[in-house]
KOLBA-17195 format. One record per residue (C-alpha): residue in one letter; x, y, z. Coordinates in steps of 0.02 Angstrom, whole numbers, padded with zeros to 5 digits, always signed. Example, Ala and Ser with C-alpha at 12.3 -4.5 7.8 and 13.67 -1.06 7.14 Angstrom:
<pts>
A+00615-00225+00390S+00684-00053+00357
</pts>
This chain:
<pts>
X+04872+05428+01239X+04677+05439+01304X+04587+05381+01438X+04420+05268+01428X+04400+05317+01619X+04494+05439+01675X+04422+05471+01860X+04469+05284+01891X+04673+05358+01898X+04622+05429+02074X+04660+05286+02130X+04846+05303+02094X+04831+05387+02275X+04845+05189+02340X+05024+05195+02303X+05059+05264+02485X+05006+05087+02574X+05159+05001+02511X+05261+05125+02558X+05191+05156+02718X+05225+04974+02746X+05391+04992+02668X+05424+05130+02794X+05352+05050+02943X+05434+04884+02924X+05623+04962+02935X+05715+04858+03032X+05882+04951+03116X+06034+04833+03151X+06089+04843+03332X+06229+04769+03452X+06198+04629+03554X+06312+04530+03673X+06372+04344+03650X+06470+04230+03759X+06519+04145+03638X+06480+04155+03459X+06569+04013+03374X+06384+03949+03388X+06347+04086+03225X+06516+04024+03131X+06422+03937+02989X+06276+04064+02979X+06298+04168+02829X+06290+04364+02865X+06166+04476+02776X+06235+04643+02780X+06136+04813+02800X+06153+04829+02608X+06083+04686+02546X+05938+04703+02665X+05894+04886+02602X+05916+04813+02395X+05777+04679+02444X+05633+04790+02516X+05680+04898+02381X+05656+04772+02244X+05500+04726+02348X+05418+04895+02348X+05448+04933+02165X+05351+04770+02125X+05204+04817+02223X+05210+04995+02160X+05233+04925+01991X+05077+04780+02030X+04968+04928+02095X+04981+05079+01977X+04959+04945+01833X+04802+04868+01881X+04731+05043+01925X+04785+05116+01750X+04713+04957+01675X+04559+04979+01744X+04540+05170+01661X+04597+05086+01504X+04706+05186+01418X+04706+05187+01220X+04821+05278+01098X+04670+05360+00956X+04680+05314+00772X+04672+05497+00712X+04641+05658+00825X+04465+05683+00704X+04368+05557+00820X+04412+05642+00989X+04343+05806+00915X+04215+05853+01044X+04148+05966+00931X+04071+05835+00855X+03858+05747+00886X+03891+05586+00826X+03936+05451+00679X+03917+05460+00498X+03940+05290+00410X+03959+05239+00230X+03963+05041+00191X+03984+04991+00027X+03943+04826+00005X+04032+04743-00139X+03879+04664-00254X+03944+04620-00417X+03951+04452-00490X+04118+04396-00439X+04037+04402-00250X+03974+04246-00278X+04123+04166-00253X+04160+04044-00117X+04269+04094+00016X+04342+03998+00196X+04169+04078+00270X+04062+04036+00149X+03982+04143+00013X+04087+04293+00009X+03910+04397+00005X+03830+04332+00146X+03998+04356+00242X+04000+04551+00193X+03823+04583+00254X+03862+04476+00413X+04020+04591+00439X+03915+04760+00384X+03781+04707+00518X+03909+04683+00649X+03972+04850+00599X+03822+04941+00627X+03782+04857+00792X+03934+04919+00855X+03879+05124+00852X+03759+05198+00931X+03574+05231+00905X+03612+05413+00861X+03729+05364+00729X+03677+05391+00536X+03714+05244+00411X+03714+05239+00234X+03722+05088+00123X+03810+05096-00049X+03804+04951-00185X+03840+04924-00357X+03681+04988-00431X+03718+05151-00354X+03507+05161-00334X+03454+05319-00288X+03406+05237-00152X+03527+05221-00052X+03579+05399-00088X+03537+05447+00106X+03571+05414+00290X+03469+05289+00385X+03443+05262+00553X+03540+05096+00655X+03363+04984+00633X+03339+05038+00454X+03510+05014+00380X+03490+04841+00463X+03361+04803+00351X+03437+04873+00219X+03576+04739+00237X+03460+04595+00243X+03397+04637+00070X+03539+04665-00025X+03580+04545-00176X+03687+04522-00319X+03709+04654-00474X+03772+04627-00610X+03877+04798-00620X+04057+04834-00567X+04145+04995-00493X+04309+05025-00464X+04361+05090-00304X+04386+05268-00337X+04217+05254-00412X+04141+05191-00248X+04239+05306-00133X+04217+05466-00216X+04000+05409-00208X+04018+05360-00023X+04141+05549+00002X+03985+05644-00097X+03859+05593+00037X+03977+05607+00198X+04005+05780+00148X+03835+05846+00195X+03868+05783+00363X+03978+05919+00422X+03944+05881+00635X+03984+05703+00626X+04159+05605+00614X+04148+05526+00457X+04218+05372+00411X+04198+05230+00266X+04183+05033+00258X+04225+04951+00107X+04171+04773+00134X+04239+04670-00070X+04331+04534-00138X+04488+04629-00170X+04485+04576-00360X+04611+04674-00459X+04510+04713-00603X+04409+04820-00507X+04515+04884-00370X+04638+04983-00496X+04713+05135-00414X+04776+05273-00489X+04861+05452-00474X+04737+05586-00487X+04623+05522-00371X+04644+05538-00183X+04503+05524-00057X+04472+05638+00058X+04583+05656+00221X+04430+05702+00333X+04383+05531+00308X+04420+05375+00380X+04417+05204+00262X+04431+05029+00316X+04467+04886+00216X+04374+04732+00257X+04421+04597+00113X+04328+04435+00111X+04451+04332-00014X+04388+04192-00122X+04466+04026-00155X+04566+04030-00312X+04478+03942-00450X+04503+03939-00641X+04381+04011-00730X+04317+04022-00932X+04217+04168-01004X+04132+04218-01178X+04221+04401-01195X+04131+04445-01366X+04076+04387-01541X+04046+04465-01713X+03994+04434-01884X+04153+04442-01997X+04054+04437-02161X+03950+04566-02255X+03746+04602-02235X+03660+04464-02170X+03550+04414-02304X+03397+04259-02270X+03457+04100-02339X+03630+04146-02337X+03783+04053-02254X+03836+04126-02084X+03982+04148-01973X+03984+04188-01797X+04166+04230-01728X+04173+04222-01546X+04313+04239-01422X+04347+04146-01270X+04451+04203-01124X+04514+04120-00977X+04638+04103-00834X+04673+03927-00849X+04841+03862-00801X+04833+03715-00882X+04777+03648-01044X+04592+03588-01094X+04526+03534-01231X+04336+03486-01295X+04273+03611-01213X+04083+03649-01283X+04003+03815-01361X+03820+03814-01410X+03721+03933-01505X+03535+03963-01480X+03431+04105-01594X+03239+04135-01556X+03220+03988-01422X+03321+03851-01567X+03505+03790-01552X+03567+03818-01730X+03760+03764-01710X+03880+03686-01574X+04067+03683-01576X+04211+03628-01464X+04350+03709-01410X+04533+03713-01322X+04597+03825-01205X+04799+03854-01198X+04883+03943-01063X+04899+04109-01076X+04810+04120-01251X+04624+04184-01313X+04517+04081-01372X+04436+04108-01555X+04295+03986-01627X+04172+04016-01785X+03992+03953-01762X+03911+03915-01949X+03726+03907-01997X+03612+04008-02115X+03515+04141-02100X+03355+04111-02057X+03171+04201-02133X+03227+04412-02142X+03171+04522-01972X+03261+04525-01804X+03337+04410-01700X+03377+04374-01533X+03546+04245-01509X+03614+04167-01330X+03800+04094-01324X+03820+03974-01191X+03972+03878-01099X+03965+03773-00968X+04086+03826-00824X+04097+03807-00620X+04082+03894-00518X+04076+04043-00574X+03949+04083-00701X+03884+04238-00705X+04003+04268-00903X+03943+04097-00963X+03794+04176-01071X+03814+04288-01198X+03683+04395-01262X+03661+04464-01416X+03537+04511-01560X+03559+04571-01753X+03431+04584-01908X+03441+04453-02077X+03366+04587-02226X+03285+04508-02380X+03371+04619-02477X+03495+04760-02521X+03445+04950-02543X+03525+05031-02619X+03496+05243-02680X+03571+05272-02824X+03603+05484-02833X+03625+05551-03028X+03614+05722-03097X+03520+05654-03248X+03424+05485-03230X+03402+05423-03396X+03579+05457-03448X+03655+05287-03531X+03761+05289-03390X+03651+05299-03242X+03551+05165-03357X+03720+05053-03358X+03741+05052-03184X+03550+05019-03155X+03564+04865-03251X+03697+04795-03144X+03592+04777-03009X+03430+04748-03088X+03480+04587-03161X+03597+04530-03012X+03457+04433-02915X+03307+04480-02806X+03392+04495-02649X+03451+04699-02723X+03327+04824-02731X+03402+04979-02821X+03298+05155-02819X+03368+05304-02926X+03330+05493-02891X+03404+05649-02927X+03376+05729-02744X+03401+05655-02569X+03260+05589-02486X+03188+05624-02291X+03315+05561-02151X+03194+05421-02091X+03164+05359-02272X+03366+05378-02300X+03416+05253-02167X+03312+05124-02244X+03448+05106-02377X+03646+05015-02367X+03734+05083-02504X+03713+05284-02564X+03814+05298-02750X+03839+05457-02794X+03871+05453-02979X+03910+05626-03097X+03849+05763-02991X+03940+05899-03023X+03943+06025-02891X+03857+05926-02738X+03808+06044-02598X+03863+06055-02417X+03704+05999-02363X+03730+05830-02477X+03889+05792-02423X+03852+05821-02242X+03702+05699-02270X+03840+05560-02359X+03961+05594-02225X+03830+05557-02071X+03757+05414-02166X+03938+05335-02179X+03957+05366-02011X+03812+05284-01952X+03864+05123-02034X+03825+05135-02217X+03933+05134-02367X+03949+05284-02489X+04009+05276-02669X+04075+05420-02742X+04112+05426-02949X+04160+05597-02998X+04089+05675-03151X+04183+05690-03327X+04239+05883-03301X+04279+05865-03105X+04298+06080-03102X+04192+06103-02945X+04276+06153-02774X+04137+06046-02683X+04170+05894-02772X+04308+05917-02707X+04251+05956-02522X+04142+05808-02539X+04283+05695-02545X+04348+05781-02426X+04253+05774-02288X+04233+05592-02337X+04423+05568-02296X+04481+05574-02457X+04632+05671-02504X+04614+05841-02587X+04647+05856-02771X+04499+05896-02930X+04612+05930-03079X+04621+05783-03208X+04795+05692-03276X+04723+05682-03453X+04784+05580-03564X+04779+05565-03764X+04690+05405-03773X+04624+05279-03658X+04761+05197-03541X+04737+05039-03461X+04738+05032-03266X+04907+04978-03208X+04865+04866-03042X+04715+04790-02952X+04727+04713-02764X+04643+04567-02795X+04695+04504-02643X+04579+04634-02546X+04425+04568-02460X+04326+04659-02594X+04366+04549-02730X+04337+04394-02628X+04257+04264-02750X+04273+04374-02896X+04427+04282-02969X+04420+04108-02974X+04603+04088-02970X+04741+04216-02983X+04758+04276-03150X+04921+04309-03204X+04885+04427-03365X+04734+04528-03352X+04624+04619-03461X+04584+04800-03358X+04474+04942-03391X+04536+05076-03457X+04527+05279-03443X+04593+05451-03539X+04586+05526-03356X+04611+05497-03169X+04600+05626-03029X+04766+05685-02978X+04747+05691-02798X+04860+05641-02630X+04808+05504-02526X+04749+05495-02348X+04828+05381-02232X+04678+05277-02180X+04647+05220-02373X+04636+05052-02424X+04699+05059-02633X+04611+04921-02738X+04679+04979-02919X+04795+05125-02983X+04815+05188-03165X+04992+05139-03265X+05023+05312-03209X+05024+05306-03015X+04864+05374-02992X+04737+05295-02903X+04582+05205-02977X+04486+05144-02857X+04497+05172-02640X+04395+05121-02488X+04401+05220-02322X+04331+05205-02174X+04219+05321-02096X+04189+05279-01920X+04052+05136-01916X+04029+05128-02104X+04163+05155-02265X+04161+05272-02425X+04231+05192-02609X+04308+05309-02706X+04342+05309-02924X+04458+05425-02989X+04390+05387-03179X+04202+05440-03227X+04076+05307-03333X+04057+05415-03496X+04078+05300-03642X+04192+05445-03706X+04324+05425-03574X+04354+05238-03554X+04262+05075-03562X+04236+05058-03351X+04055+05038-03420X+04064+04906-03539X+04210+04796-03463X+04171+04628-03353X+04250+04696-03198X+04109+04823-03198X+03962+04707-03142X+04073+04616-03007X+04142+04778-02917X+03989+04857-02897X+03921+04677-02849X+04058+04657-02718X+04037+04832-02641X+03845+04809-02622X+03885+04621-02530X+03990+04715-02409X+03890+04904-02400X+03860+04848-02232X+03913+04720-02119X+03811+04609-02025X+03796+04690-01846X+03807+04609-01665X+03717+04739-01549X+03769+04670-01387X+03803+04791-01238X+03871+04783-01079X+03777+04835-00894X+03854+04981-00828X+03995+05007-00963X+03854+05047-01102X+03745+05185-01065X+03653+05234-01229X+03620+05133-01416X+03600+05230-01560X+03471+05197-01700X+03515+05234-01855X+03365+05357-01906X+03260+05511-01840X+03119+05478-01736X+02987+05601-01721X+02922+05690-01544X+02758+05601-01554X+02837+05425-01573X+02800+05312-01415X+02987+05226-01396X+03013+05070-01264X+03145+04967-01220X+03067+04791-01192X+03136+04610-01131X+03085+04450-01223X+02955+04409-01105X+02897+04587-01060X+02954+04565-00866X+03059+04721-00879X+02984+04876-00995X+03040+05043-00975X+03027+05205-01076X+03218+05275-01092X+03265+05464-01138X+03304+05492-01313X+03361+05624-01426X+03358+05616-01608X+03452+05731-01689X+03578+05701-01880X+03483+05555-01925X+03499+05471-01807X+03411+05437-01606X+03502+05395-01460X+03412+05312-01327X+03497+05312-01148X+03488+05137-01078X+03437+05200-00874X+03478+05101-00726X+03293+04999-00729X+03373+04895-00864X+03482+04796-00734X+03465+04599-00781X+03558+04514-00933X+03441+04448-01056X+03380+04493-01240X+03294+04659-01258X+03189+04735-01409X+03155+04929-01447X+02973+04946-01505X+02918+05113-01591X+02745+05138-01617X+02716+04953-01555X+02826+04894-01709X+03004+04799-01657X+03148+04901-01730X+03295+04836-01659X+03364+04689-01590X+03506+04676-01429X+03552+04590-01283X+03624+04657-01126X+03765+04565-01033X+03850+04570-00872X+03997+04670-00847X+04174+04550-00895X+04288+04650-00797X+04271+04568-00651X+04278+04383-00739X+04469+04354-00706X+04460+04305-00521X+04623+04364-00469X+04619+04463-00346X+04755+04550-00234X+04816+04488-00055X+04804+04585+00087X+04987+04632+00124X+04990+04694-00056X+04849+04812-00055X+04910+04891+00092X+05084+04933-00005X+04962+04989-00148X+04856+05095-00027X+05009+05160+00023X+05115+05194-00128X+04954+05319-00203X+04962+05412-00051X+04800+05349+00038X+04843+05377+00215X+04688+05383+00297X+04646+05190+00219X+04673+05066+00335X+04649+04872+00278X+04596+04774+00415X+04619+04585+00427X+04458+04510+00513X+04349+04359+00526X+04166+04326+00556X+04233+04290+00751X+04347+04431+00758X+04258+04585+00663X+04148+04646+00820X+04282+04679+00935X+04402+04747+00788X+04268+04884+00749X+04219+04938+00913X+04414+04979+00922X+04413+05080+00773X+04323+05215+00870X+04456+05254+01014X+04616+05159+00942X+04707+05037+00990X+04666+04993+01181X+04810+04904+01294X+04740+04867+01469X+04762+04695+01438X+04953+04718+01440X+04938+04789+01609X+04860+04655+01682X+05008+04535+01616X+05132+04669+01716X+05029+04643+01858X+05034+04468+01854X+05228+04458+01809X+05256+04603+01947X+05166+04478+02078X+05255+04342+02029X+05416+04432+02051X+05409+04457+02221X+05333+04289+02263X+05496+04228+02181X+05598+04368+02264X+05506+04339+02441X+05527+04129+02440X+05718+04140+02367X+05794+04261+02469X+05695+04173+02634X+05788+04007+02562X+05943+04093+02561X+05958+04158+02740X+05864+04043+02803
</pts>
């Protein structure tokens, strides 16, 4: 226990009077002679005994009256930690965070949970002292408030703070706020953490413990429970997005509703013009999922807002989101020799398909930036590819385009074989050779490639056939579409991380089968154009998403900017271009949803909208009693969650700095010690009386 005051116990020394008084006032019993004492019959006798127990009783409740109300005038305190009574110590360095993402809009029993935290952070700060150091912490984690700040600045500071639309858990904030406190080695540190409490973002976990040097405070501001809708994400579940062409935008809807609601509405603007509305129902417990159709409008990019209309919170209501409509299909079309009837064959497919496929055939690969231009790469016959090829196929696939791989009629090189490889493919490059011609033995027509192909499902039909397949094992992550009679497979699809690789095990010479000349020939290669790459959603979340990657090279001298719609926010972000691709870093300037644009060279190039962070859009949040078993449970023992109100947070604070003060119990003894012998005085007076 401390001492506020400590000189003011001298006057424990004024415990004497009442025993002075005590002494003084001793009365001694003595004889004295009656005539007759019948007279005293009926008064009752106080013995010697009695008499000493009462001035006794008397004197302890002065002594107790006295020493309290001297001891509550030093007001004694028992200190929250033995860090803040170091007296080695100049002073006070504060970190308040300042919870400013969008769930803080919220409406709590004070108002706008937002405009109660800076109310409590300026009451905070008015409670130290002038020589005190402040620094302010909020979502954006701005370098600017990466420093201390004197009492009058951080107030200012306060005033101006406003809503972000990022979210950071708490480790994420403490470990920021611990990072600047170190530097202040002379000063007791300690940390405010003025939020909502929302789950989401208030997830705890193992490895992370703050450190012990450091005080925290909880200060929660709760918000009144309300139910609350949000667009979560949408995609195109459909091939390239051709002009003209029929379109389908998934999107899914999540919610905490705990009832049911249906007719809910969903609308769909792109460039400025609704295109589609739909309704929806919400059930307990259960996403939402709803498909938007239109067509695709003239080819180039554009720029799409989903939109819901939901109180009162609203900050997940919009979706951004932007994506590219091509006129047509490129397609590269790789081949050892290209007049050879085959390479002619396969030419021919697309040639006379329709306009919207533009086919280009070469015997080397092109330049990086003029390789990203196509969608579909088919390798067709080469014979020993080399590794700088197949590294080329491999990145391309990986970037999002589609590689098709049709091995040549001998199939004896080892990097063939490594091509396939590295594609995902499993290894194998001898051939199961047959006398004549065999007929393949199964097709998966009910794969998404052959969508539309069959008009009904046949149930006896006429398949190519081959004298050889490649006898090879098969990787986990393939998709079969067709084996031979003998096991082997015909035709695969894999995946290869944002695009896919196809895969024949038969070649196209005229001498080995009739792949070439049968129907199925014009609508596979049809069907694996339609889907060589799907229609993409480039939509990115603030703070989650730090980077977007184009899919081609850009060159040194290339002026590259990020851009809104309406050119309020331009900026000019790092990149790096390296394997065909360039990877622009989305900084912390880009800080407002909207629809954005990268412009090389003053030319648009890519489409995408930036939304606010979801995490935070399921309101729940956690109660305080709860927290505090959390808090405790991970081992945070210097966190302290402190329940306060607009009323009560001044006095609560200027606590925190000594501990918890008691004088005020000493002045009820004193008042319960001078009512005791008021009692004790009139009864006992009543009694003998």
């Amino acid at each position: 226990m401390e001492w506020v005051r400590p000189e003011i116990l001298w006057g424990l020394a004024a415990l004497i009077i009442p025993v002075l008084i005590h002494l003084l006032h001793l009365r001694k019993f003595r004889k004295v002679s009656f005539s007759n004492v019948s007279f005293l019959a009926n008064i009752k006798k106080e013995s010697r005994s009695k008499h000493r127990l009462r001035n006794l009783l008397i004197l302890a409740l002065r002594l107790t009256a006295i020493g309290a109300i001297v001891c509550a005038f030093a007001d004694p305190y028992i200190p929250y930690s033995e860090k803040s009574q170091d007296a080695s110590r100049v002073g006070n360095a504060v970190s308040i965070y300042i919870d400013t993402s969008p769930s803080i809009d919220a409406i709590g029993e004070e108002g706008p949970l937002l405009q109660v935290c800076k109310t409590r952070a300026s009451e905070i700060v008015e409670r130290y002292a002038e020589t005190d150091k402040f620094n302010i912490l909020t979502n954006s984690f701005a370098g600017s408030y990466a420093h201390f700040y004197s009492k009058d600045e951080t107030l200012e500071r306060i005033a101006g703070i406003r809503t972000e639309p990022f979210v950071r858990n708490v480790d994420a904030v403490i470990s920021r706020s611990t990072d600047l406190l170190q530097k202040e080695n002379d000063r007791v540190k300690s940390i405010y953490y003025l939020s909502d409490l929302q789950k989401s973002s208030h997830v705890l976990s193992d490895p992370f413990l703050p450190d012990s040097n450091i005080s925290i405070y909880f200060l929660p501001s709760l918000a009144n429970e309300k139910p609350n809708v949000w667009i979560d994400s949408a995609w195109f579940n459909a091939p390239i997005a051709t002009a003209g062409k029929p379109a389908e935008l998934h999107v899914r809807i999540k919610h905490n509703a705990i009832q049911s609601v249906d007719g809910l509405g969903l609308q769909l603007h792109i460039d400025g013009e609704r295109k589609a509305i739909a309704n929806f129902n919400l059930i307990p417990g259960i996403e939402t999922d709803t498909v938007l159709r239109f067509s695709h409008g003239q080819p180039g990019l554009n720029h799409a807002v989903l939109s819901i209309d939901d109180s009162p919170i609203q900050f997940d209501d919009t979706y951004f989101l932007g994506y590219e409509v091509v006129d047509q299909i490129n397609i590269l079309h790789l081949t050892q020799d290209a007049f050879s009837k085959e390479t002619k064959s396969l030419n021919r497919v697309y040639e006379s398909s329709s306009a919207s496929v533009n086919i280009e055939t070469s015997e080397s690969i092109p330049d990086p930036q003029t390789l990203s231009s196509f969608d579909l790469i088919i390798t067709n016959g080469i014979e020993d590819p080399t590794n700088g090829l197949t590294k080329t196929l491999v990145e391309f696939a990986s970037l999002g385009g589609t590689v098709v791989v049709i091995p040549d009629s001998s199939n004896s090189s080892l990097r063939a074989n490594y091509l396939r490889t590295q594609l995902g493919f499993g290894s194998g490059s001898q051939w199961n050779l047959s006398e004549s011609p065999v007929s393949i033995g199964n097709l998966n027509i009910d794969h998404p490639l052959f969508d539309g192909v069959f008009s009904s499902t046949p149930k006896r039909m006429d398949l190519p056939s081959s004298d050889r397949s490649i006898t090879r094992s098969i990787s986990p992550n393939e998709e079969i579409l067709g084996t031979m009679s003998s096991g082997l497979v015909f035709l695969s699809r894999i995946p290869v991380n944002k695009g896919a690789a196809f895969l024949f095990g038969s070649p196209l010479e005229k001498e080995t089968g009739n792949l070439v000349n049968h129907a199925l020939f014009v609508p596979i290669l049809l069907r694996i154009s339609e889907v060589s790459r799907s229609a993409r959603v480039n939509a990115f979340s603030l703070g989650l998403d730090d980077a977007l990657t184009l899919n081609f090279e850009s060159n040194e001298e290339n002026e590259i900017r990020i851009s809104s719609l309406d050119s309020s926010s331009v900026i000019l972000p790092e990149t790096r271009s390296a394997y065909g691709s360039t990877n622009l870093r989305l900084g912390p300037e880009l800080d407002t949803p909207g629809n954005y644009f990268v412009e090389i060279d003053q030319v648009q190039v890519f489409a995408f909208g930036l939304n606010a962070d979801r995490t935070e859009s399921n309101p729940s949040a956690w109660d305080i009693p709860t927290f505090r078993e959390q808090l405790s449970s991970f081992g945070w023992g210097n966190a302290s969650v402190l329940n306060v109100t607009n009323e009560t947070i001044s006095s609560v604070v200027g606590n925190l700095d000594t501990g918890n003060h008691f004088w005020w119990y000493l002045i009820l003894v004193v008042i319960i010690a001078l009512a005791g012998e008021t009692i004790l005085q009139k009864r006992w007076k009543h009694t003998y009386s």
